[in-house]
C-alpha positions in Angstrom: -27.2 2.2 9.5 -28.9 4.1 12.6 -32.3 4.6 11.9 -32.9 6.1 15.3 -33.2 10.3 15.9 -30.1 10.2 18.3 -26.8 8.0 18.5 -25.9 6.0 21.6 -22.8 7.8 22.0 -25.3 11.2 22.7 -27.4 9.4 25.4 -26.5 10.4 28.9 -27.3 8.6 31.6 -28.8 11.2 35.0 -32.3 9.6 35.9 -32.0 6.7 38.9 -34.9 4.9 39.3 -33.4 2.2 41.3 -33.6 -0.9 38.4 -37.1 0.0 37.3 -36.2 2.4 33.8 -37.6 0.5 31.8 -40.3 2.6 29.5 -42.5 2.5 26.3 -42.0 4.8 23.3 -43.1 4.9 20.1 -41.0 5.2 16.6 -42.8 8.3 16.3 -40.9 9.9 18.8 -37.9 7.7 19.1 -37.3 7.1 14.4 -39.1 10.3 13.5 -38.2 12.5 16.0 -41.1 14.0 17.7 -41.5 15.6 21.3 -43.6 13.5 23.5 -47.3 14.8 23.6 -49.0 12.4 25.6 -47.2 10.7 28.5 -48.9 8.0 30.8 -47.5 6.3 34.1 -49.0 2.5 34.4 -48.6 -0.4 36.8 -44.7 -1.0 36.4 -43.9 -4.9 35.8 -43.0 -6.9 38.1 -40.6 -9.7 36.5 -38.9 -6.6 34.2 -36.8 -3.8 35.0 -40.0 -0.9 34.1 -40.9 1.8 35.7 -44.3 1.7 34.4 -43.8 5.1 31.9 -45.2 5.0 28.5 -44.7 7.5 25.9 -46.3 8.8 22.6 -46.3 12.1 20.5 -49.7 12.3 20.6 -51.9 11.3 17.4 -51.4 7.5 17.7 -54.4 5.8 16.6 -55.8 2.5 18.2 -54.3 0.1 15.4 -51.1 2.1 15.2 -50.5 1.8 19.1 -52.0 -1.8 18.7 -49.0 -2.8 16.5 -45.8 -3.8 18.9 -43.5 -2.7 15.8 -44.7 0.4 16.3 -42.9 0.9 19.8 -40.1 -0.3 21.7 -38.3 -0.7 25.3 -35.9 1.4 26.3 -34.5 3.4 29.4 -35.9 6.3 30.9 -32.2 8.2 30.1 -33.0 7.5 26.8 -36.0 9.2 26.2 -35.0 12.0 28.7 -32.0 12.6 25.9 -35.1 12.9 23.1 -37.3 15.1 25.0 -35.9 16.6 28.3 -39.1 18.6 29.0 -40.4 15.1 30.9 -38.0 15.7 33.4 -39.8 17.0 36.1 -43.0 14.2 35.9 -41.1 11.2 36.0 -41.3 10.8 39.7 -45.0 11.2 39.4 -47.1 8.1 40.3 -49.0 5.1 38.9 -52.3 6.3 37.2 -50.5 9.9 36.0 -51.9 10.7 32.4 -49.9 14.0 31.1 -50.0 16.1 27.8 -48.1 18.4 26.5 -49.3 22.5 25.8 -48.3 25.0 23.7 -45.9 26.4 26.4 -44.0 23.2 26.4 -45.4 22.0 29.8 -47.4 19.1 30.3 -50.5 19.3 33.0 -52.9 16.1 33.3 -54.9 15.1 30.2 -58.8 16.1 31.8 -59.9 15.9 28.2 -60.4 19.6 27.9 -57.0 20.6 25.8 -55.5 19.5 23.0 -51.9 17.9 22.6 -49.4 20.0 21.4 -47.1 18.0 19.3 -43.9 19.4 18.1 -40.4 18.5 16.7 
């Protein structure tokens, strides 16, 4: 049984990152289907194929985000097929924070707007 939004046969694989697309996602976005809300860029790994990218829809509390069953590895083509709006940030650098707004862009989280969370 697939318990995941998408099949692997729908994935298609566009974004190079040169052995580092490796990224975080929740179930939220990746089980139940949710765009991504709130999009950060850390220090990628150094012993793992990441690319530092780590994704959520938005209202994951602390113990929920806390919980590593809660979230998984995958590719950055992967999520790209959930939620091609990230597109254009994924080249952005270590220390990005992003959200998402109502007009389905996402502009750095400053704190003063809220997430915009959508299916």
């Amino acid at each position: 049984m697939n318990i995941f939004k998408k099949r692997k046969e729908e994935i298609k694989e566009i974004i190079d990152y040169k052995n580092h697309e490796g990224c975080m996602a929740t179930d939220r976005i990746m089980i139940e289907g949710w765009k991504v809300g709130y999009m950060y860029r850390d220090e990628p790994s150094e012993i793992f194929p990441d690319s530092g990218w780590r994704f959520f829809k938005g209202d994951e509390n602390e113990d929920y985000s806390n919980n590593p069953k809660n979230y998984k590895i995958y590719q950055l083509n992967t999520i790209r097929d959930y939620d091609e709006a990230i597109i254009p940030y994924l080249y952005m650098p270590v220390g990005t924070y992003l959200i998402r707004t109502k007009d389905n862009k996402f502009v750095v989280d400053d704190g003063s707007q809220e997430i915009f969370m959508t299916k």
